[in-house]
N, C-alpha and C positions, 0 to 999 in steps of 0.2 A: 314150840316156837309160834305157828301158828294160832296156838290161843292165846297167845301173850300179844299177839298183834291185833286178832281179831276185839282182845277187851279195851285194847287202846282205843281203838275207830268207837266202839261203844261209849266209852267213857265220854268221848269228845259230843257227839251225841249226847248223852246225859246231861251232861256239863260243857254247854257251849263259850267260846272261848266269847267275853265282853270287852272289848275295848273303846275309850271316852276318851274325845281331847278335841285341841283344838288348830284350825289351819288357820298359818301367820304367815305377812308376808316375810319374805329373808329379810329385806334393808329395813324396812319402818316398823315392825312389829306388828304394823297393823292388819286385825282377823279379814279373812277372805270368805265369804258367802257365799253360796249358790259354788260350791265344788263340788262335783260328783264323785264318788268313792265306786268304784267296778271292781268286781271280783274277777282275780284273773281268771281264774280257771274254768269261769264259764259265763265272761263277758256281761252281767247283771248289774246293773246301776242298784246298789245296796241303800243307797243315802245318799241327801246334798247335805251342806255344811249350814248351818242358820245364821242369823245376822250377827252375831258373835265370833262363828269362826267355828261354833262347836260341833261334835259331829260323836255318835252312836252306833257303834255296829256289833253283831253277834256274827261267831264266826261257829259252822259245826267242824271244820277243818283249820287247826293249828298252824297245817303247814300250806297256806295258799300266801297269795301276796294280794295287796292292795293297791289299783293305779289311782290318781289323783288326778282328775280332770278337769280342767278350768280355760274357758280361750287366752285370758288375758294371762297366763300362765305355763309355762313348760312341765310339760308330763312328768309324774311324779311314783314310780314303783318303789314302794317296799316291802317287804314279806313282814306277816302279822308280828312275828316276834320283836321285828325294828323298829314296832309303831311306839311312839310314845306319849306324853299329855300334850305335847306341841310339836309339830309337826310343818315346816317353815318351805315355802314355796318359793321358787323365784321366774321374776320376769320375764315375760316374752316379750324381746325388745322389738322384736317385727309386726305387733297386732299392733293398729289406729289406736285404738283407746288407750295412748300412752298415760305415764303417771307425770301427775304434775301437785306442787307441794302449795303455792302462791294461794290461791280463793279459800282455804283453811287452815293455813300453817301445821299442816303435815301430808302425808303422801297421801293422795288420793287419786283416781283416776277420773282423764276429763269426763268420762259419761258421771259420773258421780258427783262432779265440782258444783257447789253450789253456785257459784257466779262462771260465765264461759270467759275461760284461760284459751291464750292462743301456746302453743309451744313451737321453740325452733329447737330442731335437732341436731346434735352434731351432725346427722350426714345432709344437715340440709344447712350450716354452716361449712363445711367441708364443701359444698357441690358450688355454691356461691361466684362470682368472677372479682372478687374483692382480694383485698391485700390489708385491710385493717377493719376495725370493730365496728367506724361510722359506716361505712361503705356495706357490712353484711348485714347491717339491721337495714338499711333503706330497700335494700333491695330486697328483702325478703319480706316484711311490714312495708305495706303499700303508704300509710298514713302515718310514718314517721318518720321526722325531717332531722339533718343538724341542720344547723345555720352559724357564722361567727358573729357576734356583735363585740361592742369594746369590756364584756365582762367577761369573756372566752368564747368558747365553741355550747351553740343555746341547742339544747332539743325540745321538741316540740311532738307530742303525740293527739291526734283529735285537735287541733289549733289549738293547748293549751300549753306555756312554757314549762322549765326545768321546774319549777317551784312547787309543781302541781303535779308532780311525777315522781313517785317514789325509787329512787335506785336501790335495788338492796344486792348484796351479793349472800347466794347459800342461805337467804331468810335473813340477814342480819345487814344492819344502816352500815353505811360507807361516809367516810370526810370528803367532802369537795374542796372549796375555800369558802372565804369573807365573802364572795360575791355571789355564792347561791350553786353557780355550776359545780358540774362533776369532769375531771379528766378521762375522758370516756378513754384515752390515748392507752391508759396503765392498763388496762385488760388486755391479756392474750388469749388472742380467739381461739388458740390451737388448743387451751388446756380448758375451753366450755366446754361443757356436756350437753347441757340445753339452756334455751333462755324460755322463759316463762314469762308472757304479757297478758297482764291483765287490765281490760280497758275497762272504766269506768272507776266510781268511789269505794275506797276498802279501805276508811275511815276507822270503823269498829272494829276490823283485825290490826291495823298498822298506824292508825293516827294521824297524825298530822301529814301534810304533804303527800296526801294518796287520793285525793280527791280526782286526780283525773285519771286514774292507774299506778301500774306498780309493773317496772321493770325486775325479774329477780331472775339474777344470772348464779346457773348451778355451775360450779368449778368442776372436775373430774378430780371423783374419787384416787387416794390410794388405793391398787389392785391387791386382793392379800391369796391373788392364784398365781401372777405369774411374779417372775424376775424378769426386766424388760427396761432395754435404751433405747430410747424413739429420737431420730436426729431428724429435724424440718430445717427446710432454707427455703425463702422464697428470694426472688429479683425481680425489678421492675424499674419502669421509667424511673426519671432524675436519682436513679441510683440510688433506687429504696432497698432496703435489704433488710431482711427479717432471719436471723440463725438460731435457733434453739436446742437444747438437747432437755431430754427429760428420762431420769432414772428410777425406778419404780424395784424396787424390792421389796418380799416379805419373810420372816422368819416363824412359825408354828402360828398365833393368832395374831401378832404382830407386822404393819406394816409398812411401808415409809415409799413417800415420791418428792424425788426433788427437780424444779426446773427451773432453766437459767435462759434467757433472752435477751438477745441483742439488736436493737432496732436501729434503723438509720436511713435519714435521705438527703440530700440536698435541695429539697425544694424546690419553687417556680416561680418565675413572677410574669406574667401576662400582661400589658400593657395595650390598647389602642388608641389610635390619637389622640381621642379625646380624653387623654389619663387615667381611661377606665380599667381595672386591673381585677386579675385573677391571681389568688398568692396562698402559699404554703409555703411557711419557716422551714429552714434546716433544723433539724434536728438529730439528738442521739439519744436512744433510751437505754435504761439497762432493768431487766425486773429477774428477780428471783425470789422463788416462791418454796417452799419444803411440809410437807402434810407428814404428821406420824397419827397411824388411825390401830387403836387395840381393839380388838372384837369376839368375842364368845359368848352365842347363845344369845342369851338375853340382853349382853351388856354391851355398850360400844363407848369408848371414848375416843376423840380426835382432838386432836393439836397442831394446828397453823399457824403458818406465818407467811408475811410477804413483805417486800421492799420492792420498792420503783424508786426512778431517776430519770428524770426529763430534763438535756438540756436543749433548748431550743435558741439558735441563731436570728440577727438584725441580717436584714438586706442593706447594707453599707454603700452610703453615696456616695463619701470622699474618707479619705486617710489620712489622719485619724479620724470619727466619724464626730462632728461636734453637734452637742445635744446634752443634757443634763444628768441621762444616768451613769454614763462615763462610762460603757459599759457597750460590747458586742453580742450580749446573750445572754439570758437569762435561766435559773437555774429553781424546777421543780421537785419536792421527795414528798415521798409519802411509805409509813410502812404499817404494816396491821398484824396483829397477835389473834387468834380466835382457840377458844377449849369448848368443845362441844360432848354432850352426855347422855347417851337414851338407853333406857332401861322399862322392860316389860316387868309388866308383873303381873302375875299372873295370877295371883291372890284375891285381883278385883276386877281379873279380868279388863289392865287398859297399859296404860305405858307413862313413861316421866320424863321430858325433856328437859335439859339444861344448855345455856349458852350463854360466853362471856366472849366481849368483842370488844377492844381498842382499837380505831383507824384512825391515823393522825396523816394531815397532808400540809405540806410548808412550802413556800414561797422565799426563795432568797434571791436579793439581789449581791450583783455581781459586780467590784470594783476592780478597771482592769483597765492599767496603764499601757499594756501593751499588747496587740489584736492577734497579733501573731506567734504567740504563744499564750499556753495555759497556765502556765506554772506560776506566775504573779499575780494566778485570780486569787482576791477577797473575798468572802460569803459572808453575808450579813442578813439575820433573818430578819424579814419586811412582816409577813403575814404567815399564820396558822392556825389551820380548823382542824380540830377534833370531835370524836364522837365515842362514847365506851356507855355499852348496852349491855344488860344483862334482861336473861327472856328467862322465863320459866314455865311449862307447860305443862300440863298430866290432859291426859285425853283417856277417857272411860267409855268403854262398850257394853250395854247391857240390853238385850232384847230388841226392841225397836224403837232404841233412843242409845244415842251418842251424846256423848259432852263433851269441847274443850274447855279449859279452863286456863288462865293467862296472865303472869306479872309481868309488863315489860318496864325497867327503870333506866331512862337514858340522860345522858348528862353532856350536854354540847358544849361547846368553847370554841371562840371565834379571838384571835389576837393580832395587831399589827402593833408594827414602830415605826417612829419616823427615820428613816436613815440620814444620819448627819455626817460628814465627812471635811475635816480641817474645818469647825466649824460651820461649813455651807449645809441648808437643808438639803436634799439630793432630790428625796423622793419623800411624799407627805404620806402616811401612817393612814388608812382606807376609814380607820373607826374615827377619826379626827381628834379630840384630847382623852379619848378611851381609850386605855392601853388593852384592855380584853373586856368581854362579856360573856357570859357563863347564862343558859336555860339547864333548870334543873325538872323532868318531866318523870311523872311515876303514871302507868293506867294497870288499873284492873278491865279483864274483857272473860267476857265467855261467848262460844259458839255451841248452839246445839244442834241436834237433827234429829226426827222425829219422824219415823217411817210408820204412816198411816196406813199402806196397804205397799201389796208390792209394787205399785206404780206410782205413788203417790208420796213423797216426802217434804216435808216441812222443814225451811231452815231458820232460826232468829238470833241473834248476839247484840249483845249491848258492850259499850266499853265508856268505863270511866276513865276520865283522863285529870290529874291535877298538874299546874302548872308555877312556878316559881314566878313568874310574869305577866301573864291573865287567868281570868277566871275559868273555876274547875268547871267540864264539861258533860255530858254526856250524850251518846251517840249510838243509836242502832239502823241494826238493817234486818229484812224479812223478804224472804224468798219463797217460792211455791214451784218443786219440779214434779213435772209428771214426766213419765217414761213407758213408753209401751213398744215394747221388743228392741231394738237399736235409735229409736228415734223419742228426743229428749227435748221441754218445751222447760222453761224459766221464765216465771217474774217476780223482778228482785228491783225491792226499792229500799232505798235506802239513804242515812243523813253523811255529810262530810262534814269536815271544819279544818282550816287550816291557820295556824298562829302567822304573824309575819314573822320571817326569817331574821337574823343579827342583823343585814346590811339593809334591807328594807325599814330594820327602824333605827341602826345607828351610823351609816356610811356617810362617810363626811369626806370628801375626796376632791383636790383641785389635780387636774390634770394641766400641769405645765399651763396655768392661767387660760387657756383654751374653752374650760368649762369645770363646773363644778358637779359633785353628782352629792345629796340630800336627802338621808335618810329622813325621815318621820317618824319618832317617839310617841305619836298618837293615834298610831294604825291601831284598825280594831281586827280581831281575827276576822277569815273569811265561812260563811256556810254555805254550805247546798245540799239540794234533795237530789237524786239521782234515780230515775226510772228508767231498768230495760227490759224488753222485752224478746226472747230467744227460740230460737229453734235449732236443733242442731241434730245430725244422723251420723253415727259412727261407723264402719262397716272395717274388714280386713283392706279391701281392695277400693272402700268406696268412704269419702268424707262430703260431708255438705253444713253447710250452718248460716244464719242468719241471724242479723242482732239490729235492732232498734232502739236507739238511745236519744236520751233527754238528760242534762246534766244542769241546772239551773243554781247558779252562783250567785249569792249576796256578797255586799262588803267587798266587792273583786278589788285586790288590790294593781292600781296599775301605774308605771311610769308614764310620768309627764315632761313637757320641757317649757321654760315658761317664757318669756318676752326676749331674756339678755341670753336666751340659748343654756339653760341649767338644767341639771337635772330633779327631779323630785320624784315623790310616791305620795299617792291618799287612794283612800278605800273609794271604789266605783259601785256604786249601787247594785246594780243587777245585770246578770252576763247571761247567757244562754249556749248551752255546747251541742248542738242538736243533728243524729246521726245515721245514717243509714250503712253496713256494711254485709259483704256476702261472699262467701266464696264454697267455692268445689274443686276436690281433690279427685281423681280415679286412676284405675290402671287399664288400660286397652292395651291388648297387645304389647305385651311385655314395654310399656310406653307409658311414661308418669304423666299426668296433668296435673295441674292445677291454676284456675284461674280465682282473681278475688277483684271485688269493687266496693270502693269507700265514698262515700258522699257526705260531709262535714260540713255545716255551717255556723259559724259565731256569731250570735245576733247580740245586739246591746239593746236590753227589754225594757230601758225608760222612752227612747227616741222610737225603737226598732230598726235599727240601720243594721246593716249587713257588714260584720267589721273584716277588714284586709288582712294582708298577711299570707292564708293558705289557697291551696289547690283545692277547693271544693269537691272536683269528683276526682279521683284516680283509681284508676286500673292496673292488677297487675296479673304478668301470665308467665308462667314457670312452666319448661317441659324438659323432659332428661328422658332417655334411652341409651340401654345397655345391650351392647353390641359385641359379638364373639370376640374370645382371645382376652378378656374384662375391659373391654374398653366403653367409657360413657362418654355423653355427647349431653351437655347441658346449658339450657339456654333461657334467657329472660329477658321480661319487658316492662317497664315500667311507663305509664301513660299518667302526665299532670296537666289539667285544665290551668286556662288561665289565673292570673291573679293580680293581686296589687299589695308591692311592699313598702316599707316606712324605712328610710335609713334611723340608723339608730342616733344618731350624733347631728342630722341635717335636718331629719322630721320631714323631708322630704319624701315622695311618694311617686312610686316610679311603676310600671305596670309590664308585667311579664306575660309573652303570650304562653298556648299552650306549649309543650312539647313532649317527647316520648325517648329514652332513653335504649337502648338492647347491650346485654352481656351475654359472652358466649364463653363458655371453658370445656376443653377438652380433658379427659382423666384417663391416666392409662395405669391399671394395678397388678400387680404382682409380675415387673418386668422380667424378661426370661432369663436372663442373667445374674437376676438382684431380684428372689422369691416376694419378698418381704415390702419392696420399695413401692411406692406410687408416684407418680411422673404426673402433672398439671399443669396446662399452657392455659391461659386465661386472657380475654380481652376484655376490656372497659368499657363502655360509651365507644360501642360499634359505629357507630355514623357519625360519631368524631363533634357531636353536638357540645355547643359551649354559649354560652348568654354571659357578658362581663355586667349586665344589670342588677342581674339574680343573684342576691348574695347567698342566698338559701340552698344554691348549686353547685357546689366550687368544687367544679370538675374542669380542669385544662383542655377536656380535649379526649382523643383515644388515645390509653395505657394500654401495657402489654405486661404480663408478670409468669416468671416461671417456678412451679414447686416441685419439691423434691422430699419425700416423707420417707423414711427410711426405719422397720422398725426389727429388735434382734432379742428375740427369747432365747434366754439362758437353761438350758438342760438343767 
């Protein structure tokens, strides 16, 4: 027996065991470099993994195990015989250099992003003192604003409007309406993962309308570990109430999440003598959403969908309320289809995405003879924007050159009617004698990256764009990061363009004889060159970064109003978006920091005047501590320099001084009676600050909101 053992251990000797393959991440497919590979049995870093993912080792013992070590990664043992050609790692969701998909159109980590990505995390949407989507992006994004105007609720990121800011959800376009905005309303924060902001031009990955950034909200995956009912409620002033439930189950690779929400408030209306007012409609929403996601190995498919319903209420002066739409409230839907496709292969060493997207949003008006009840409402659709994108990607890894490579085909539609009722016109149709308009848009793009040394990489992409409506384009950007240990420097310059929108060249609209609003058929698209310059240090416990920006816009298209009070649009020569920001994250003593500061200026570069509108410097400062028993303690600050706004409708010009907001929210988790549950009291605009000037603020006053998260794994 002994020699039959003794010739084994020889033979293995002889004949060392070779195994070759490659480390991927779990979600993206995408290879992981710089892993180190240790031998258990006697602790020896064997090999790292190369820019591929690929990795080499001889073993003179069969039976040892291999750990996988990587920071940005959870520790990975298997014994030699488990090892296979691929070898899939996953996330460490607690290291800094999280993973963010927006500046390449697929998973990369921000120390690796060619352009700096800001990300919000669920637990820094979670930690928030808000009760809706506008309220946690302000306060967490020091330099972005909502405001309402008379086209809806406008955002503004860098002083640049909705037009200029790409929304996408999960990488893929969203419908707004005829008017350009987006219902930021239909998003439920509870079911983000993270949000993803990227400031500046990303023209050449995404086209049109990315010129001053790209908002891309990640939804939360279906889970395919647990079986799991998550129940949320929050309450708050004027009897806002938020209920949810979300069911989450999986079967062998198969997995499915469905969630249902119910929103509701009664609104405000704010008034001072001088009939200046602060207001928020009543409304009811209702959204449900359902994900079935299949997955093995190499392959993933998912399948989405969603439906929203926004009805929003009239503040009624008398009974019956008389006025022309004959109507107490108004009614919003929107619903979206998404099949998404990713597949490694491993054959060339890269991966194959696919994605198909319909999001349709509609506007119906509402004829309704009787206020106090529902059941005599009419629906008549007024207005609908649509959007259906299909993307196609393969991304290839080999040595020290990466490629994307990119089809994306999108096909817009913008439609109103007049609503005519016993012959009277009621309401006039947004496009004027156009019953719809249709942009039919195809771009070819590629992104490459070119690793010149280990600190030094090279990024550049081009993208062609053709257009059913103006002339075909094209557009690159070029980037140079260097990296030495944790600390990351970028400059990246790069072209935008942006088409005008359906209602900037076709909206033809009288508002109850009061004014008219005038699109232009002979807008020219917009361009610009965009140059920033970055520093950024990533650390476990420690973040810092800095960004200098210059965003310089031809052709700016901009509204006008002209002598009898009208509206219009023509192209504006030249704009300037000119930027300073900075912030720092740390941990002291079990105690989170982070402070950040924005400095924005919009110059107009024929006259050089200084244009109105934002807060030039703002400050923000965020701090959270966790306290025995799990109890956190989190609190924030928001500080806006003065400024000078334009009403939208009077052209008037009214001048806001500075001011400085504070939220404060307490969290208390896993209560002793209810393992599972988390308990949140949250307050609003602590010093009760309110400006009836400021339209750009439309805060009442101090709210109060309570939540209740409630979650129950199924054995």
């Amino acid at each position: 027996m002994m020699n039959i053992i003794a010739f084994i251990v020889l033979l293995n000797f002889i004949f060392p065991q070779k195994i070759d393959g490659y480390l991927l991440d779990k979600d993206s497919g995408n290879p992981i470099s710089d892993v180190e590979l240790i031998q258990v049995s006697n602790g020896e870093i064997i090999t790292k993994s190369n820019l591929d993912g690929q990795f080499l080792i001889i073993l003179n013992n069969d039976n040892d195990s291999i750990r996988f070590n990587h920071i940005a990664y959870k520790n990975t043992t298997l014994h030699s015989i488990d090892i296979k050609n691929k070898v899939y790692l996953e996330k460490d969701l607690l290291y800094a250099d999280v993973v963010e998909i927006t500046s390449s159109r697929k998973e990369t980590r921000l120390s690796d992003s060619p352009t700096l990505t800001y990300v919000i995390s669920e637990k820094d949407l979670e930690s928030t003192a808000a009760i809706d989507f506008y309220q946690s992006l302000q306060m967490i994004i020091p330099n972005i604003m909502f405001s309402p105007d008379y086209h809806g609720t406008n955002l503004k990121i860098q002083g640049l409007d909705s037009e200029y800011i790409l929304i996408l959800v999960d990488g893929d376009r969203i419908a707004g309406n005829t008017v350009g905005n987006i219902d930021f309303s239909k998003f439920n924060v509870d079911q983000i993962q993270r949000i993803e902001v990227l400031k500046g031009n990303a023209s050449t990955l995404y086209g049109s309308n990315a010129i001053g950034g790209v908002i891309n909200i990640i939804t939360k995956p279906a889970s395919h570990k647990k079986n799991k009912i998550s129940l949320n409620s929050k309450y708050g002033n004027y009897k806002t109430l938020n209920n949810a439930i979300t069911y989450n189950a999986f079967i062998n690779n198969i997995s499915s999440k469905t969630n249902f929400l119910i929103k509701s408030s009664d609104g405000y209306k704010k008034e001072t003598i001088d009939s200046l007012s602060l207001r928020k409609r009543k409304f009811k929403d209702y959204n449900l959403s359902q994900k079935f996601k299949y997955s093995k190995s190499d392959f993933m498919v998912e399948l989405s969908g969603n439906y929203y319903r926004h009805d929003w209420y009239r503040f009624l002066i008398s009974q019956p309320f008389e006025q022309p739409e004959q109507n107490d409230r108004k009614r919003y839907e929107s619903f979206s289809i998404k099949l998404k496709e990713k597949n490694h292969l491993s054959s060339i060493n890269g991966h194959y995405n696919f994605s198909y997207t319909y999001d349709q949003y509609k506007k119906y008006h509402v004829i309704d003879s009787d206020y106090n009840t529902d059941s005599d409402d009419v629906f008549v659709d007024w207005t609908k924007h649509s959007v259906e994108q299909i993307s196609s990607l393969l991304y290839l890894f080999k040595d020290q050159f990466n490629l994307t490579l990119g089809l994306d085909l999108i096909n817009e539609v913008g439609e109103s009617n007049d609503i005519i009722i016993d012959n009277m016109l009621i309401l006039e149709s947004e496009l004027g004698d156009l019953s719809s308009k249709t942009f039919n848009t195809y771009a070819l793009f590629f992104q490459s990256q070119y690793t010149l040394s280990n600190d030094l990489n090279l990024f550049f992409g081009s993208r062609y764009t053709g257009h059913n409506q103006f002339e075909n384009r094209l557009t690159s950007q070029l980037t140079t990061k260097y990296s030495i240990k944790n600390n990351h420097f970028r400059l990246n310059i790069g072209q935008g363009y942006r088409v005008p929108n359906i209602y900037e060249l076709y909206y033809d609209w009288n508002h109850y004889d009061a004014f008219e609003v005038k699109g232009n058929s002979n807008l020219e698209p917009e361009n610009s060159i965009n140059v920033n310059l970055s520093y950024q240090k990533l650390e476990k416990d420690f973040n810092f970064m800095v960004l200098i920006q210059r965003n310089l816009i031809e052709n700016m298209i901009a509204e006008k109003r002209d002598e009898i009070g009208d509206f219009y649009y023509e192209n504006y020569s030249k704009t300037s978006v000119n930027s300073f920001e900075t912030n720092l994250g740390f941990d002291f003593n079990n105690v989170n920091y982070e402070m950040s500061y924005n400095f924005t200026r919009v110059i107009d570069e024929i006259e050089y005047n200084r244009l109105p509108e934002i807060s030039e410097h703002i400050i923000n400062f965020n701090f959270s501590k966790i306290f025995k028993n799990n109890i956190t303690i989190l609190a924030n600050l928001n500080y806006y320099s003065d400024k000078v706004i334009t009403a939208p409708t009077s052209a008037s010009q009214t001048y806001i001084p500075s001011y400085h907001q504070v939220n404060i929210s307490f969290i208390k988790k896993d209560i002793k009676f209810l393992k599972d549950a988390n308990f949140k009291v949250a307050i609003n605009n602590l010093f009760d600050y309110t400006n009836y000037d400021d339209t750009t603020f439309q805060n009442p006053g101090r709210t109060f909101f309570i939540e209740v998260n409630y979650d129950y794994d199924f054995k």
